[in-house]
C-alpha positions as CSV (number, residue, x, y, z in Angstrom):
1,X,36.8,-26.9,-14.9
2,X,36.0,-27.0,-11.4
3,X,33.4,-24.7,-10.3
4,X,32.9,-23.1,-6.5
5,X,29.1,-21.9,-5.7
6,X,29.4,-18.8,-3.4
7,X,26.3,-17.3,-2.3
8,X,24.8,-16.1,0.8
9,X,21.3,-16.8,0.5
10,X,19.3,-18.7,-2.5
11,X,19.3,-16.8,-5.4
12,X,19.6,-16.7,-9.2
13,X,22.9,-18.4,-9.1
14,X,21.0,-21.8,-7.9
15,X,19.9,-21.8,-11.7
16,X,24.1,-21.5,-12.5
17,X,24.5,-24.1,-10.2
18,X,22.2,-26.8,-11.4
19,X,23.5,-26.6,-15.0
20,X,27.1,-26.7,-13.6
21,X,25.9,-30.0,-11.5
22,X,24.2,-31.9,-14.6
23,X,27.7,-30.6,-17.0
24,X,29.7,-32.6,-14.0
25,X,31.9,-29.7,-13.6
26,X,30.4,-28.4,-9.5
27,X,32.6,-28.8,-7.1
28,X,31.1,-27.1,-4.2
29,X,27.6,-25.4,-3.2
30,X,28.7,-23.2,-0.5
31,X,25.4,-21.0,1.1
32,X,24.2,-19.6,4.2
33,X,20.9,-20.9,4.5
34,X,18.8,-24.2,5.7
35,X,17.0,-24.6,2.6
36,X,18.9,-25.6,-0.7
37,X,18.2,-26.6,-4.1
38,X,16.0,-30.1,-4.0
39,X,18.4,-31.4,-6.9
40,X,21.8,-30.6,-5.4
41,X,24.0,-33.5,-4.8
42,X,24.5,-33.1,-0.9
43,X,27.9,-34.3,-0.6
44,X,28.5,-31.2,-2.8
45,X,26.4,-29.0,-0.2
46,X,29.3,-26.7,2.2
47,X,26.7,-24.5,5.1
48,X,27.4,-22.6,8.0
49,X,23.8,-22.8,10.1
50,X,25.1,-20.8,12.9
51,X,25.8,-17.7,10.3
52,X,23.0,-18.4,8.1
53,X,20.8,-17.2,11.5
54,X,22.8,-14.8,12.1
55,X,22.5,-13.9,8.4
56,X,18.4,-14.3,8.7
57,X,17.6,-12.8,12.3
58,X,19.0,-9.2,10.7
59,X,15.2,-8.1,8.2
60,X,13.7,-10.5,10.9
61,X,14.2,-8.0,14.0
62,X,15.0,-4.5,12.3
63,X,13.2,-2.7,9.6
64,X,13.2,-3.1,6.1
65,X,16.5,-0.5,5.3
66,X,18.4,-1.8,8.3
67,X,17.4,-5.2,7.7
68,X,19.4,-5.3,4.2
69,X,22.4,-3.2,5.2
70,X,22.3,-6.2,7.9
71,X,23.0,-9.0,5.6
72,X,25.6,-6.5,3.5
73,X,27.2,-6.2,6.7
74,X,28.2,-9.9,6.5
75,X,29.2,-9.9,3.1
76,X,32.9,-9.9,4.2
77,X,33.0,-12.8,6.8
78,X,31.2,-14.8,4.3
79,X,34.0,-14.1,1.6
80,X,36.3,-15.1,4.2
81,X,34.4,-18.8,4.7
82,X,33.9,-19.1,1.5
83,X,37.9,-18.5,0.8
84,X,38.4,-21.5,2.9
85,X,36.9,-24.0,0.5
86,X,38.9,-22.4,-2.4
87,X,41.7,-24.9,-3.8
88,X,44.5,-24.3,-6.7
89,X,42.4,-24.1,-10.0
90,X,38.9,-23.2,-8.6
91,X,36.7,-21.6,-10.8
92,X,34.6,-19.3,-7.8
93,X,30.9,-17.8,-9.3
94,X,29.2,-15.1,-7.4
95,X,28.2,-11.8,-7.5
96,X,27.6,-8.1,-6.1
97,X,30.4,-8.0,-3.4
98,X,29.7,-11.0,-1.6
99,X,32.6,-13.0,-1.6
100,X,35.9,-10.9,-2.6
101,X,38.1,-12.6,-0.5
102,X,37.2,-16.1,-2.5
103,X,37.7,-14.4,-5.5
104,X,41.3,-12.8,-5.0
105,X,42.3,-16.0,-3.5
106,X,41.4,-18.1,-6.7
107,X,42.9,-15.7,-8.9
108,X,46.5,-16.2,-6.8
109,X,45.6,-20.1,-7.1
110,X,45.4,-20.1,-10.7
111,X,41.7,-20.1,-11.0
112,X,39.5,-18.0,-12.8
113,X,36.4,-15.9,-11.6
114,X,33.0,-15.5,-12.5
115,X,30.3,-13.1,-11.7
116,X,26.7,-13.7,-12.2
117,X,25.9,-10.3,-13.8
118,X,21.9,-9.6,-12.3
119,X,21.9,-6.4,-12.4
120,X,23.7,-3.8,-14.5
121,X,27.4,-2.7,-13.8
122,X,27.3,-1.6,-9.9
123,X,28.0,1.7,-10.8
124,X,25.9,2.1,-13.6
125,X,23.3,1.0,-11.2
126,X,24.4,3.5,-8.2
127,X,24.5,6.4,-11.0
128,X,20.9,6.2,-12.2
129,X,19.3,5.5,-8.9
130,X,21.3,8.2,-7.4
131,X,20.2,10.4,-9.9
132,X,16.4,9.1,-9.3
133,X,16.6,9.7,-5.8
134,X,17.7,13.3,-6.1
135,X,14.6,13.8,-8.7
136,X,12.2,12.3,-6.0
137,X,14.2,14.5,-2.9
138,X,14.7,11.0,-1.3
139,X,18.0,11.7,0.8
140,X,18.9,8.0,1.4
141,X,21.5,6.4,-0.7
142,X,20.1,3.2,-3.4
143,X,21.6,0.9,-1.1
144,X,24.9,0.8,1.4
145,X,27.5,2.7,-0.1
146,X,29.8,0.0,1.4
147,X,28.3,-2.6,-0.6
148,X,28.8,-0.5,-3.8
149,X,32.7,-0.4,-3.0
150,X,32.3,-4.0,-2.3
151,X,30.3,-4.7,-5.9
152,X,33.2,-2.4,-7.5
153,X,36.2,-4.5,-5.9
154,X,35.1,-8.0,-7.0
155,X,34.0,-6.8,-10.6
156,X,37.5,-5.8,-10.4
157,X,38.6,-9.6,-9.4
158,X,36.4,-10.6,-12.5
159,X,37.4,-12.8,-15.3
160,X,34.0,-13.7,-17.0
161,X,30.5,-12.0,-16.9
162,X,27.6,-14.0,-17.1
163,X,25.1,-11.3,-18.9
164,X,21.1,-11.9,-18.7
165,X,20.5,-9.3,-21.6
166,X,21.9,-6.6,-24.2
167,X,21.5,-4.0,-21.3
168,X,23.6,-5.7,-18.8
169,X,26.3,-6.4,-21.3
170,X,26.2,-2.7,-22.5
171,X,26.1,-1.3,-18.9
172,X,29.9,-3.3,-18.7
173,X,30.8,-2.7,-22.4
174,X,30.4,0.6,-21.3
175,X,32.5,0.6,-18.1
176,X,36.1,-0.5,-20.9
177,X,34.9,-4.5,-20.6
178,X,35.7,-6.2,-23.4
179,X,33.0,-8.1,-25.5
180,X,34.6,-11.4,-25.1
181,X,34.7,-11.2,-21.2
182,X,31.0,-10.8,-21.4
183,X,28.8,-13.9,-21.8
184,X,25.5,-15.0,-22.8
185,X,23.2,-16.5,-20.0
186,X,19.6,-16.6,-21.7
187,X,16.9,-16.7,-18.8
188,X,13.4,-18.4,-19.5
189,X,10.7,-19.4,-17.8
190,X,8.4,-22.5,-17.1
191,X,6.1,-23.0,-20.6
192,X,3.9,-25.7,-19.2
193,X,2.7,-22.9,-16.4
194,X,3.2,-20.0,-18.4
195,X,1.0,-19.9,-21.8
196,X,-1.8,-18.4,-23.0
197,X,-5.7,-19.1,-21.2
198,X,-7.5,-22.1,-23.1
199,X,-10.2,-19.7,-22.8
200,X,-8.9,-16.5,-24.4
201,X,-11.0,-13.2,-23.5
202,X,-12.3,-11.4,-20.3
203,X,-15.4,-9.2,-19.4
204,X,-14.4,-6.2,-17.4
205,X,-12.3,-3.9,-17.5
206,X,-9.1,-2.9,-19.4
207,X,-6.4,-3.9,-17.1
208,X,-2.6,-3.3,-16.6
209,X,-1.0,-4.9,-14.5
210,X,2.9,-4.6,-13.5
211,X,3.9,-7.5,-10.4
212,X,7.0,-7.2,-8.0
213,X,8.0,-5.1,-5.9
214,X,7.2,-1.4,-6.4
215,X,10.0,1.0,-6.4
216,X,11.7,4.3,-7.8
217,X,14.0,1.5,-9.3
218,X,11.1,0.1,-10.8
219,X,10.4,3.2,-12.1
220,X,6.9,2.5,-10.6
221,X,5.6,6.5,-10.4
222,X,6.1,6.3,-13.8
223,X,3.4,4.1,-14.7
224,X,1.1,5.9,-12.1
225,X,1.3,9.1,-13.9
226,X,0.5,7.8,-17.0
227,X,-2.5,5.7,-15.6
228,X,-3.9,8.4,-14.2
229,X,-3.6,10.3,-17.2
230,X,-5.7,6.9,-18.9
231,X,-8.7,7.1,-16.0
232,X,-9.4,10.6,-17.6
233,X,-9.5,9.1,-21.0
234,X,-10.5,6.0,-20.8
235,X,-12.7,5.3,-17.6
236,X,-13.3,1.4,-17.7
237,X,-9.6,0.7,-16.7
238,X,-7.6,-1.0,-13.2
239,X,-4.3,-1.2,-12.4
240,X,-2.6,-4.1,-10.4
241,X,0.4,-3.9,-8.3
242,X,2.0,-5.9,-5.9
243,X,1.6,-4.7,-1.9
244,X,5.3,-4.6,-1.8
245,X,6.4,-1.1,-1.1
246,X,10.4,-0.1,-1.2
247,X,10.8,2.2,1.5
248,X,12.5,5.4,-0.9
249,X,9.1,4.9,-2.9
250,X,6.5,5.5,-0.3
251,X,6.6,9.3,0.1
252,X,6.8,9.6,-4.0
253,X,3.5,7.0,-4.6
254,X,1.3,8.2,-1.9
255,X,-0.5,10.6,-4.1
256,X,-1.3,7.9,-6.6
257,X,-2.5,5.4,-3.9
258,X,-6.1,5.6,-4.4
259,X,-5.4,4.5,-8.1
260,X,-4.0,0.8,-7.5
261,X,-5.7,-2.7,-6.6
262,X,-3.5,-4.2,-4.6
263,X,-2.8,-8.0,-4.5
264,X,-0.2,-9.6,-2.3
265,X,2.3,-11.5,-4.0
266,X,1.5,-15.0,-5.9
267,X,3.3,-18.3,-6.3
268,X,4.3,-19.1,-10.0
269,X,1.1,-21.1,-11.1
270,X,-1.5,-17.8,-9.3
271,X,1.3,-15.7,-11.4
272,X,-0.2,-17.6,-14.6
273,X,-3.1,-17.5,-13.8
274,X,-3.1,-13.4,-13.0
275,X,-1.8,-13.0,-16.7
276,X,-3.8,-15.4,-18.5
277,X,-6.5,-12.2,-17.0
278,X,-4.6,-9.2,-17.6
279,X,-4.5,-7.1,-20.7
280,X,-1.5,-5.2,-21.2
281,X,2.2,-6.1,-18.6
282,X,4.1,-2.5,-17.8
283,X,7.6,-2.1,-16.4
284,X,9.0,1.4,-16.8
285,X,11.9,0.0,-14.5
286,X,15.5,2.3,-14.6
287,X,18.0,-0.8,-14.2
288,X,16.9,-4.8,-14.5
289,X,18.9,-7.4,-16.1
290,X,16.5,-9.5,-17.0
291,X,12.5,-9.2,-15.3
292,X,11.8,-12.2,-16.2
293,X,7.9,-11.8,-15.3
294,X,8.0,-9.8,-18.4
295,X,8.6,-12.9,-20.3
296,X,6.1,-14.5,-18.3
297,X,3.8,-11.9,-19.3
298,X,4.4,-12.3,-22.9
299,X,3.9,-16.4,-22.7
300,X,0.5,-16.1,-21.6
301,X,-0.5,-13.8,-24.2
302,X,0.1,-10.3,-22.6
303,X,1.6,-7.1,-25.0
304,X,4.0,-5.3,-22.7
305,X,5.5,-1.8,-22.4
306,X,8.6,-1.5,-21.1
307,X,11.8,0.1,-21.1
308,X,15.5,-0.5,-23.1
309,X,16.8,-1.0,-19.6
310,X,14.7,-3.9,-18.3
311,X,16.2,-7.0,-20.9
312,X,12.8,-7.8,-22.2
313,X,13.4,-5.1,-24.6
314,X,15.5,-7.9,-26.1
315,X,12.5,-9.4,-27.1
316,X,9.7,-7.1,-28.4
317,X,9.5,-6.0,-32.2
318,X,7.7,-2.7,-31.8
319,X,4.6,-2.4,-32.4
320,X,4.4,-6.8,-33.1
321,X,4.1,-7.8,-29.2
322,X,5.0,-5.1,-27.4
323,X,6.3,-1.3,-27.2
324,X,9.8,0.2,-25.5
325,X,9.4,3.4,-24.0
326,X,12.3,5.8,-23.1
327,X,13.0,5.9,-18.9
328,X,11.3,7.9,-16.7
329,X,8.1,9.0,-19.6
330,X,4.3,8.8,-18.1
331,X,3.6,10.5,-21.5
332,X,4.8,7.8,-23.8
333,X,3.2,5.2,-21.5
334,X,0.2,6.6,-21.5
335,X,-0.3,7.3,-25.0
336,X,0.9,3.7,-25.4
337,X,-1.5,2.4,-23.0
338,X,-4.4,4.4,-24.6
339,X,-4.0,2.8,-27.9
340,X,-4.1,-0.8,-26.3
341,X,-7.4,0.2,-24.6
342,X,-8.9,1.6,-27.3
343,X,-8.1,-1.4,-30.1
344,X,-8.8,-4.3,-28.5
345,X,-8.5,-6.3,-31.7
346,X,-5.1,-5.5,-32.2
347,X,-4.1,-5.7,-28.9
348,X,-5.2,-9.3,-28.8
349,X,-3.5,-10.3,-31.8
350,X,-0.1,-8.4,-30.1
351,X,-0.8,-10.9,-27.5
352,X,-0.8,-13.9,-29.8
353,X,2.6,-13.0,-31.2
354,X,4.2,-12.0,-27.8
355,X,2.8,-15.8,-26.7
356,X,4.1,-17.0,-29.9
357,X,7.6,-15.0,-29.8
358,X,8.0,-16.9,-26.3
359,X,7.5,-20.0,-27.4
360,X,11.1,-20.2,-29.2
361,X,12.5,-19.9,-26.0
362,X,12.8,-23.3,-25.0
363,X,14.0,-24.0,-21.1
364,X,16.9,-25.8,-22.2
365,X,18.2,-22.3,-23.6
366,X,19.8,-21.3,-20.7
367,X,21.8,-24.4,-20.2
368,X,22.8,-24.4,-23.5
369,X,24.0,-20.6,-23.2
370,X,25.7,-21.4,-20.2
371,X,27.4,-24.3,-21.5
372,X,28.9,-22.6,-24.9
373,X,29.9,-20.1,-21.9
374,X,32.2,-22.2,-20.0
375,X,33.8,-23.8,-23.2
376,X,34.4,-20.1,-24.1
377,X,36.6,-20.0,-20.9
378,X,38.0,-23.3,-21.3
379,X,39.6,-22.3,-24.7
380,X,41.1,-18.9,-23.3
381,X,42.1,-20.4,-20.7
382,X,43.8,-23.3,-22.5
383,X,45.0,-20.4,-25.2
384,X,48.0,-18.0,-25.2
385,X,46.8,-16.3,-22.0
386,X,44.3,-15.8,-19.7
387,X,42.3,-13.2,-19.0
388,X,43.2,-10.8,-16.4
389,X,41.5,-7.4,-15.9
């Protein structure tokens, strides 16, 4: 099989692309950008500079909202580029609307499709947050209605998902996918970075911590309610979020404000470091495939909360390393979080076997996942038929 790279901008799918290089079967990197992957094989590298500015002056010169519908804007002319480099037999792997044109045009060359399945079905996706923005009286739409019709199109042109977790596969299982079109693609993380302090323990305060961005997505308000619910129960306690603010989630947080310590955003070994010090990891998000800070979290030692629909549900035993709370429920954070503060013992031996549930997941998981993938495709395609939505 002959794979096509197609993405606009670094992204998730560089991880894709780096096990197709080393399994001999990528045939072309194509991206908008001046920076690529260190380990790609440059005479597999296809870029369009002159677009990828255009592409990077949009969040550059306009703000944040306009900024993004910017670069979904150019989703079409890059499918169109990206069609260019397609040849008879191409496998094409992208996602979220960004290159439909390179995926109908592999499909009438006899190649197959693949979608690198981030997030949850698109409309899945534009249902809840919908719904989450008329709760919060937030008029604006999740994201460019366009973009959704784009999303919609090329799951359309789909052959094969690549899934992160049980909750993006369900989200497509639920849409009339069938189970064999949807594919394992196990995310980890980096153990020699992520593990547990040599030093285990920390004077001060309980804290709960929950980086990346914040966001009714993130189901962010959420965890404010139920914190402030804790600071009347249980005084010696901080919360820690990122200073990265979606736009739809300002109005709704401002009320909580006073309650956070903000930190700006950390590279991967300050990330480490940040959980090796933190006590309990919350994400009460509506729609992730896979936060994979969560497992981070866990590696160094760190219970979580979170919810069935952020993937690293996949990975708690309740009650062992970890809790899942229903969506959009302060209460059951809260009453989750006051337990944790108030049995430290037990809390830190929920840490031990979160760290040690994360150490099964060896980096060369996702490879191997991948790889069983693709020979998945390779006998259907070699088989009776091939699939066709």
């Amino acid at each position: 099989m002959h794979i096509v790279v197609a993405q606009p901008a670094r992204s998730s799918a560089d991880s894709f692309a780096e096990v197709f290089q080393a399994l001999g079967c990528l045939k072309r990197y194509l991206i908008w950008a001046r920076t690529t992957p260190p380990w790609l094989k440059r005479e597999l590298l296809v870029t369009n500079l002159g677009w990828g500015a255009l592409r990077a002056l949009g969040p550059i010169l306009l703000p944040a909202k306009l900024g993004e519908s910017w670069q979904y804007f150019l989703h079409p002319a890059f499918g169109r580029w990206a069609a260019r480099h397609v040849e008879p037999g191409d496998a094409v792997f992208s996602s979220f609307g960004y290159c439909n044109e390179a995926f109908r045009k592999a499909r009438r060359l006899g190649g197959t499709t693949l979608y690198n399945a981030g997030n949850s079905h698109p409309q899945f996706m534009w249902d809840i947050l919908t719904e989450e923005h008329a709760r919060w009286n937030v008029r604006a739409d999740p994201f460019l209605r366009r973009q959704l019709e784009q999303a919609l199109e090329m799951v359309g042109l789909t052959d094969y998902f690549f899934c992160p977790s049980s909750f993006v596969r369900q989200s497509f299982a639920g849409k009339g996918f069938a189970p064999d079109r949807l594919l394992t693609a196990a995310r980890t993380f980096n153990p020699q970075l992520f593990k547990p302090a040599e030093q285990p323990g920390r004077p001060g305060p309980f804290r709960v911590v929950c980086p990346g961005g914040v966001g009714l997505r993130k189901g962010t308000v959420y965890l404010l309610q139920a914190f402030e619910k804790l600071r009347r129960e249980f005084k010696d306690c901080e919360l820690i979020l990122t200073h990265s603010i979606r736009e739809d989630a300002r109005p709704v947080i401002r009320p909580y404000h006073h309650l956070v310590t903000w930190v700006d955003a950390m590279d991967h070994a300050g990330l480490a470091r940040f959980f090796q010090g933190s006590d309990v990891y919350v994400l009460p998000s509506l729609e992730e495939g896979l936060a994979r800070t969560g497992l981070e979290a866990m590696a160094c030692g760190v219970p979580v909360i979170v919810t069935p629909n952020t993937g690293v549900n996949d990975y708690v035993v309740e009650g062992r390393n970890g809790f899942v709370v229903p969506i959009r429920d302060p209460q059951a954070i809260f009453e989750k979080l006051l337990w944790l503060a108030t049995h430290p013992e037990a809390r830190q031996e929920m840490g031990r076997a979160a760290a040690l549930a994360m150490q099964q997941l060896r980096p060369e998981r996702f490879a191997e996942t991948v790889a069983a993938g693709l020979q998945t495709i390779s006998a259907s395609r070699t088989g009776p038929h091939q699939v066709r939505a």
